[in-house]
Jmol script that loads the backbone (N, CA, C; Angstrom):
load data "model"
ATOM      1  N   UNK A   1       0.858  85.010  69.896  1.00  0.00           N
ATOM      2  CA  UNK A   1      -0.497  84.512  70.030  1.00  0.00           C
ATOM      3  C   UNK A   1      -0.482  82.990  69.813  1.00  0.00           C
ATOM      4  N   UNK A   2      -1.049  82.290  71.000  1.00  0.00           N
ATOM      5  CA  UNK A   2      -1.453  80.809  70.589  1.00  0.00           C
ATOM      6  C   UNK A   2      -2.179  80.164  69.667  1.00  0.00           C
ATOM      7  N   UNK A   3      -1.946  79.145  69.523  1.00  0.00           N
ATOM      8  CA  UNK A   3      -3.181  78.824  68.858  1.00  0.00           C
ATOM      9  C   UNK A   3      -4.215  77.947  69.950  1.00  0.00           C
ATOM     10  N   UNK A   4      -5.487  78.429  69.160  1.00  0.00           N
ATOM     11  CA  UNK A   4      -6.626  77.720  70.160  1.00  0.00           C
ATOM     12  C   UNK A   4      -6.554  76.178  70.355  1.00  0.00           C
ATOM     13  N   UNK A   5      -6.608  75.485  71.377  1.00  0.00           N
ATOM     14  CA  UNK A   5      -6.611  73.783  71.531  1.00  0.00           C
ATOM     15  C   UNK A   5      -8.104  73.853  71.655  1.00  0.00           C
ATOM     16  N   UNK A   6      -8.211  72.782  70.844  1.00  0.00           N
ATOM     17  CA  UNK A   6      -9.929  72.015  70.787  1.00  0.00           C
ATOM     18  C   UNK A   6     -10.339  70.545  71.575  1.00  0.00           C
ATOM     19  N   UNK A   7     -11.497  70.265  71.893  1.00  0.00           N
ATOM     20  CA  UNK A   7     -11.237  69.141  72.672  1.00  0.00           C
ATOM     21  C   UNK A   7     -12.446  68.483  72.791  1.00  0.00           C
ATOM     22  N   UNK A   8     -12.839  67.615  72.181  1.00  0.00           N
ATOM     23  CA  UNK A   8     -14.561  66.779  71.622  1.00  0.00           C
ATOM     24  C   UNK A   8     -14.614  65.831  72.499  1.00  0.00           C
ATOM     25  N   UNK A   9     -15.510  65.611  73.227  1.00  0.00           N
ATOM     26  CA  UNK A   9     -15.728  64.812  74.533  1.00  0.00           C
ATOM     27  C   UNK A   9     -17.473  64.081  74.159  1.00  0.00           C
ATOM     28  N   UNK A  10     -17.259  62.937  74.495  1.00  0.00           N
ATOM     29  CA  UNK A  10     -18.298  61.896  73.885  1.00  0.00           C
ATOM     30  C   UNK A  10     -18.801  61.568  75.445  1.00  0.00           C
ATOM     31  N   UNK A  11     -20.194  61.385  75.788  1.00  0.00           N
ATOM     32  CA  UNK A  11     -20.431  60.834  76.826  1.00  0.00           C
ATOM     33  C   UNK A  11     -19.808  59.765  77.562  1.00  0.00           C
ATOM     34  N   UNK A  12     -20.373  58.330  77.556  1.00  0.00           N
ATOM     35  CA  UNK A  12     -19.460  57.362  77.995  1.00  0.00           C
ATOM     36  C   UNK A  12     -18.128  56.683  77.507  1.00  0.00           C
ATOM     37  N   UNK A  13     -18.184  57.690  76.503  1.00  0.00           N
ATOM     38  CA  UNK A  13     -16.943  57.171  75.956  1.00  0.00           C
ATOM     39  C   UNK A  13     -15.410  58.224  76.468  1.00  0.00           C
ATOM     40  N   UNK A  14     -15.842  59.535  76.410  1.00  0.00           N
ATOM     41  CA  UNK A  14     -14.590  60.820  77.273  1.00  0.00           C
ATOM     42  C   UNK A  14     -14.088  61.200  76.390  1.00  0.00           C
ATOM     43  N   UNK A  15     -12.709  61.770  76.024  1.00  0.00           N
ATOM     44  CA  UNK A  15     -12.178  62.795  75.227  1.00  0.00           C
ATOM     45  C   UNK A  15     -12.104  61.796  74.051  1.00  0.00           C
ATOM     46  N   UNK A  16     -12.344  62.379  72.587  1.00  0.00           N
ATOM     47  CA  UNK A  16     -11.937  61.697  71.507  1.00  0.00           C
ATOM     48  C   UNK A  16     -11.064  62.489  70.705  1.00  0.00           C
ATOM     49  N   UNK A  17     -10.458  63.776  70.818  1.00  0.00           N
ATOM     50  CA  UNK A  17      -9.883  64.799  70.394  1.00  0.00           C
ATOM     51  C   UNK A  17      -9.618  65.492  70.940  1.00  0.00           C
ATOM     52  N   UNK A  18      -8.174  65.633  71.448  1.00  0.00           N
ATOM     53  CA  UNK A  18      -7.575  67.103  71.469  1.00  0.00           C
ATOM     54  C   UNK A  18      -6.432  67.694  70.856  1.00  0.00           C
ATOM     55  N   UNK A  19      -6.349  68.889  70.477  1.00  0.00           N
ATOM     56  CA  UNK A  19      -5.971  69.244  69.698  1.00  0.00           C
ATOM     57  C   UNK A  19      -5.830  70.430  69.060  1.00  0.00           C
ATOM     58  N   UNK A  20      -5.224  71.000  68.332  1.00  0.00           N
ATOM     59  CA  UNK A  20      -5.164  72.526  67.650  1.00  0.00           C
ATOM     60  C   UNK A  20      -5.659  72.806  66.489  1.00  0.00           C
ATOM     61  N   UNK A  21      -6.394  71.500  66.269  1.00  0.00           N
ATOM     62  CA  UNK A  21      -7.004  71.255  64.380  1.00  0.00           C
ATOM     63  C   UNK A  21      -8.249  71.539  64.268  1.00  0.00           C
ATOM     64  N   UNK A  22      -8.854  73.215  64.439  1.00  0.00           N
ATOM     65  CA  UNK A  22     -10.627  72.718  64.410  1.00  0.00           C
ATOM     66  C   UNK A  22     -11.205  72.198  63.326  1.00  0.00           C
ATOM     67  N   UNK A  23     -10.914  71.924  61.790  1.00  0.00           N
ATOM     68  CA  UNK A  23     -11.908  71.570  60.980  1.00  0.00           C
ATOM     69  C   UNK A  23     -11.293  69.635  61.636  1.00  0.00           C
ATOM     70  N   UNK A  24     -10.352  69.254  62.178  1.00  0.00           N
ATOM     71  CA  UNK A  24     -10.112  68.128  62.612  1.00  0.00           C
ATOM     72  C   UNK A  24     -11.241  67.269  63.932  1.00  0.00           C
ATOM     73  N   UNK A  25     -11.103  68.604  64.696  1.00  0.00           N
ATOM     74  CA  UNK A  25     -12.076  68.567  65.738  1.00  0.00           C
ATOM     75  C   UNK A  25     -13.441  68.786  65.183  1.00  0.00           C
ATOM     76  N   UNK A  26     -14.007  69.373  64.335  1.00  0.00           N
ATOM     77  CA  UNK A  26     -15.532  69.794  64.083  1.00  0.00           C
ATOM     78  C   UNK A  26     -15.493  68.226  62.917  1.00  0.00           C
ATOM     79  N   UNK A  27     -14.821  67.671  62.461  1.00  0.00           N
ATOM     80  CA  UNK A  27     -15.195  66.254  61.658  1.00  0.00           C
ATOM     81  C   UNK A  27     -15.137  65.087  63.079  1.00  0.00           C
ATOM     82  N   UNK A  28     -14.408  65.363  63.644  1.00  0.00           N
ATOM     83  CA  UNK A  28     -14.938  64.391  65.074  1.00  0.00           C
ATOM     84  C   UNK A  28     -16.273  64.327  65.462  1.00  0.00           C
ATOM     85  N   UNK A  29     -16.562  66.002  65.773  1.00  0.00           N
ATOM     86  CA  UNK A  29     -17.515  66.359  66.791  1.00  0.00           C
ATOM     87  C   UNK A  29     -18.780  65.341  65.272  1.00  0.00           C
ATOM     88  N   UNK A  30     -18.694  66.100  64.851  1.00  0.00           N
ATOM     89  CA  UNK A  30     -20.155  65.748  63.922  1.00  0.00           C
ATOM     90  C   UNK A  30     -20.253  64.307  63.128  1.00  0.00           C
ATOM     91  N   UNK A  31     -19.308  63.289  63.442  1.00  0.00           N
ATOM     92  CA  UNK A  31     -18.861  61.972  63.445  1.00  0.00           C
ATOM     93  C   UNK A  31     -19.950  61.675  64.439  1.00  0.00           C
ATOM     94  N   UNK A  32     -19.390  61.815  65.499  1.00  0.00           N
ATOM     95  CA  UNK A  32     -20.200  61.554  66.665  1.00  0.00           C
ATOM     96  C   UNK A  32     -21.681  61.884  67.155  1.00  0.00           C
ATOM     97  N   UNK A  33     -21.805  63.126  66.547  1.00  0.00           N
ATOM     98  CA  UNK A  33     -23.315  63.236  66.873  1.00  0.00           C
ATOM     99  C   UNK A  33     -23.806  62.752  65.728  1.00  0.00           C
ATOM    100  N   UNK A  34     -23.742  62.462  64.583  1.00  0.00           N
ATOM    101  CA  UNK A  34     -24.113  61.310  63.975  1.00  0.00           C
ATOM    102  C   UNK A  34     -24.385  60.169  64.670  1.00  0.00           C
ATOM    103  N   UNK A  35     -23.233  59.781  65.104  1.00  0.00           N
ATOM    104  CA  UNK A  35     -23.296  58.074  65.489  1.00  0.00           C
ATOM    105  C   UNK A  35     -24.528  58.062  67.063  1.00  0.00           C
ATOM    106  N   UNK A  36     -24.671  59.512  67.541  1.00  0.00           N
ATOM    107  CA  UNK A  36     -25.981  59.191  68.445  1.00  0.00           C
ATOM    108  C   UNK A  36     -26.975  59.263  68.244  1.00  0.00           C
ATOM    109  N   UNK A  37     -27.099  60.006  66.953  1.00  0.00           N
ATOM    110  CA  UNK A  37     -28.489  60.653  66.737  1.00  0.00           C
ATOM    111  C   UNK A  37     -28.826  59.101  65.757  1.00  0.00           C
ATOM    112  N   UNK A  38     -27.866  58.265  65.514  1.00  0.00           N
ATOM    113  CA  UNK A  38     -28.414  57.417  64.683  1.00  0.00           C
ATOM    114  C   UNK A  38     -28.170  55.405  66.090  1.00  0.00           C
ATOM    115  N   UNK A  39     -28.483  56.634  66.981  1.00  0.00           N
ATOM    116  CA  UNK A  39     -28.094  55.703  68.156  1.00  0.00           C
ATOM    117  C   UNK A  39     -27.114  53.934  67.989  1.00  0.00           C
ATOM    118  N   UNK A  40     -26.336  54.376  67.593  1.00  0.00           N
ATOM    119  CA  UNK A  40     -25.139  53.094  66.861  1.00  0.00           C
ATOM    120  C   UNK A  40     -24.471  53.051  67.629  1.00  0.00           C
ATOM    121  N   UNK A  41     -23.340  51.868  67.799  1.00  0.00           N
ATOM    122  CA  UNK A  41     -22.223  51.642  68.566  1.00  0.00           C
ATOM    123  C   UNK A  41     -22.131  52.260  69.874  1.00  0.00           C
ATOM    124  N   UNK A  42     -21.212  52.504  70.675  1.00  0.00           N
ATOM    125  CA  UNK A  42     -20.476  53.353  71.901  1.00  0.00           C
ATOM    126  C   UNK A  42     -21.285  54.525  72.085  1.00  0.00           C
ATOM    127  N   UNK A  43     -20.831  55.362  70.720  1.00  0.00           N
ATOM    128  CA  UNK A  43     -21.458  56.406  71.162  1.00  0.00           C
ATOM    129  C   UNK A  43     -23.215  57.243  70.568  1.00  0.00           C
ATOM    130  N   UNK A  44     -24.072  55.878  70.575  1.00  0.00           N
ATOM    131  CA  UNK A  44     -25.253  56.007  70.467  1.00  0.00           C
ATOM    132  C   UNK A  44     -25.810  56.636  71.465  1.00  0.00           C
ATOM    133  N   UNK A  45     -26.851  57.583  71.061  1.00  0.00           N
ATOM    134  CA  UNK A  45     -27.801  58.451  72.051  1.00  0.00           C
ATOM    135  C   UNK A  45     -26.470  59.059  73.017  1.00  0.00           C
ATOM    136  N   UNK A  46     -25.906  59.580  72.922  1.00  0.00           N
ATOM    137  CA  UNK A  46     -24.629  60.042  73.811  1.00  0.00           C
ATOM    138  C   UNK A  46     -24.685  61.457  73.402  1.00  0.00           C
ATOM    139  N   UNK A  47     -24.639  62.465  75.072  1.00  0.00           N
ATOM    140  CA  UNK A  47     -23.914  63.606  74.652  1.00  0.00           C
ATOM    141  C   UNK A  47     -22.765  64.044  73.788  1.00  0.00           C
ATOM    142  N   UNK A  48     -22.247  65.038  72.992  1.00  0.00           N
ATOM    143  CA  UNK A  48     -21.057  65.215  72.327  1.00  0.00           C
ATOM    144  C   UNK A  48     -21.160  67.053  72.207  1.00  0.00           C
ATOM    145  N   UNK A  49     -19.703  67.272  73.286  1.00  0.00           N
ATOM    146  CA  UNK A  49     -18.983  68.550  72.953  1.00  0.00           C
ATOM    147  C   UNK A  49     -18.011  68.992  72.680  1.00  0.00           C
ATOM    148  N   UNK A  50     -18.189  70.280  72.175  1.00  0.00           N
ATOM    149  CA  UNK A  50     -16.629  70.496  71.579  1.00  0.00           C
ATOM    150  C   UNK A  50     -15.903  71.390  72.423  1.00  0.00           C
ATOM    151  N   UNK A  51     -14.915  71.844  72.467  1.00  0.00           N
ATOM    152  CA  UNK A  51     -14.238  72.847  73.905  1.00  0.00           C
ATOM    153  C   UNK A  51     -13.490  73.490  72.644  1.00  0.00           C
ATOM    154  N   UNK A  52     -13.213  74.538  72.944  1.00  0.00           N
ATOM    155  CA  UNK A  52     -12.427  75.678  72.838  1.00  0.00           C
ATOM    156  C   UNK A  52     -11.949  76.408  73.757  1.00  0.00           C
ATOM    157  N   UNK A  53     -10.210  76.168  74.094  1.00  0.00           N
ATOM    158  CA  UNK A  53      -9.600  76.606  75.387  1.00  0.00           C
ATOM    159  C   UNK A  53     -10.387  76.390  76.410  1.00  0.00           C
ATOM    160  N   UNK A  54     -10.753  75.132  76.712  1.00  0.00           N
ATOM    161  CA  UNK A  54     -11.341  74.328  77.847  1.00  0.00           C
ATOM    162  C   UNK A  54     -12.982  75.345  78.255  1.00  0.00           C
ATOM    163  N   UNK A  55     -13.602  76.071  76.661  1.00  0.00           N
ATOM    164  CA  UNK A  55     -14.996  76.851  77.030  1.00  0.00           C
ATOM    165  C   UNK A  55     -15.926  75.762  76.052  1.00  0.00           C
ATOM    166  N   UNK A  56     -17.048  75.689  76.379  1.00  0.00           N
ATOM    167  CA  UNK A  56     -18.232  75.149  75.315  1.00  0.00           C
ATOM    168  C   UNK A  56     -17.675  75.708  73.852  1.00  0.00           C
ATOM    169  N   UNK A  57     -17.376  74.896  73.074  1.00  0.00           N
ATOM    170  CA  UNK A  57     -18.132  75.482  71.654  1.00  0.00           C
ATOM    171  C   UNK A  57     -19.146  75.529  70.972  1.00  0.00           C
ATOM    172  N   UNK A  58     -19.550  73.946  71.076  1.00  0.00           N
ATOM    173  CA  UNK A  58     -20.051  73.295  70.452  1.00  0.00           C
ATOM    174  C   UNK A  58     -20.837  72.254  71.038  1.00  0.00           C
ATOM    175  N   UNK A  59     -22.008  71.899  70.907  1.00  0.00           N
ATOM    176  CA  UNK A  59     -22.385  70.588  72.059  1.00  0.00           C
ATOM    177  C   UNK A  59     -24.171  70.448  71.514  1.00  0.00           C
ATOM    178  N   UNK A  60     -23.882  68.507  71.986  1.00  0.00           N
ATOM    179  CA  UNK A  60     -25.540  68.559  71.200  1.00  0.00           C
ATOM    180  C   UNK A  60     -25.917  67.099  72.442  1.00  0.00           C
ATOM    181  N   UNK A  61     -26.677  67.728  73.291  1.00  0.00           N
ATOM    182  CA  UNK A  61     -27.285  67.211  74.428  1.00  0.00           C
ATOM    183  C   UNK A  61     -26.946  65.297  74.261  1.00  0.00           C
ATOM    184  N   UNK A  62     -27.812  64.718  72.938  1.00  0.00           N
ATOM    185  CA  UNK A  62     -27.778  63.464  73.117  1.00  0.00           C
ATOM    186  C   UNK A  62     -29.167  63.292  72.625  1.00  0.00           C
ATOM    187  N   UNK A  63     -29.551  62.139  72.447  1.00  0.00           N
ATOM    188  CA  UNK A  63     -30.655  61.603  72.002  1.00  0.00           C
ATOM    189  C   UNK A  63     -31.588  61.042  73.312  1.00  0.00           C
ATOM    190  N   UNK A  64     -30.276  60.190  74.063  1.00  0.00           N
ATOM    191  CA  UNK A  64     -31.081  59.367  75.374  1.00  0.00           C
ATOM    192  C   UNK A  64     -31.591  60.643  76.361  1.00  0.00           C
ATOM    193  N   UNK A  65     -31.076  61.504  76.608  1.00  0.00           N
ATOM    194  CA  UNK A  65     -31.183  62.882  77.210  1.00  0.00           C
ATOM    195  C   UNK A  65     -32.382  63.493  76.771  1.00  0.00           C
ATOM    196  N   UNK A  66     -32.957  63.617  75.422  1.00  0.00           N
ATOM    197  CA  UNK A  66     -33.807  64.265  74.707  1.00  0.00           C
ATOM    198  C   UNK A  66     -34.988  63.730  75.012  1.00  0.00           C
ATOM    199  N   UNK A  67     -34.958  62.039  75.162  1.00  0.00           N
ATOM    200  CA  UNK A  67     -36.526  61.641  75.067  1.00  0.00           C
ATOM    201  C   UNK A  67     -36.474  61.156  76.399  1.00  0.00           C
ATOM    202  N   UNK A  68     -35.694  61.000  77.346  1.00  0.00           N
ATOM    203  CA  UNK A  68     -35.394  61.400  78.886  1.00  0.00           C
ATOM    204  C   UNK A  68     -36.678  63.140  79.206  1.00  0.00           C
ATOM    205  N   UNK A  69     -36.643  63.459  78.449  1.00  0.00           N
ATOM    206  CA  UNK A  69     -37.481  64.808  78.959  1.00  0.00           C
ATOM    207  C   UNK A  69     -38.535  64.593  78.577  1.00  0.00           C
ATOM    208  N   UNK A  70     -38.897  64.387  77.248  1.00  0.00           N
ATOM    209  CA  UNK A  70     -40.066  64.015  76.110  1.00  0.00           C
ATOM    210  C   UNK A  70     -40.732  63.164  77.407  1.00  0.00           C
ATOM    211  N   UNK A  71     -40.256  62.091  77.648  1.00  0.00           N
ATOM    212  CA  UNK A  71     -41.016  60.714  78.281  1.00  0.00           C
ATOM    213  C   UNK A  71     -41.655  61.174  79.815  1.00  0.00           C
ATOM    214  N   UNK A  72     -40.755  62.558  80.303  1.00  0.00           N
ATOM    215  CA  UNK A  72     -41.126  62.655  81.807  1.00  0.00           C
ATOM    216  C   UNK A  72     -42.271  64.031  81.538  1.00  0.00           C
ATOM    217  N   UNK A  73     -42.658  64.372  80.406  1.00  0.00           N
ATOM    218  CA  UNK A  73     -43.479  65.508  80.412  1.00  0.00           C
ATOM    219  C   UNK A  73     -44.888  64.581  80.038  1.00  0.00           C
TER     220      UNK A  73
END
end "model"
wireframe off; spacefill off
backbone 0.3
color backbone group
């Protein structure tokens, strides 16, 4: 049996982790949706997901995305 590869992907920024480490990968992932939800640096207001064997794990739309809907309703 393998082990699972993980893989945290930042909007404009692209893969920031891959890897076989999930508590490695889940301190990425939630690094990052920090740094959008507090719209900072690179990866401000930015999508961020996590993959498991190249499936969704994990994923949190974005901020710019969020009020992208808010603003058109």
């Amino acid at each position: 049996m393998t082990k699972p590869e993980y893989t945290v992907v930042v909007g404009n920024i692209g893969t920031v982790y891959d890897g076989p480490h999930i508590n490695e990968a889940l301190r990425i992932y939630n690094t990052y949706v920090d740094t959008s939800v507090r719209s900072v640096g690179r990866g401000g207001g930015e999508s961020v997901t996590m993959f498991r064997d190249g499936e969704p794990y994990k994923e949190f739309l974005g901020v710019i995305e969020v009020r992208d809907i808010m603003e058109a309703e």
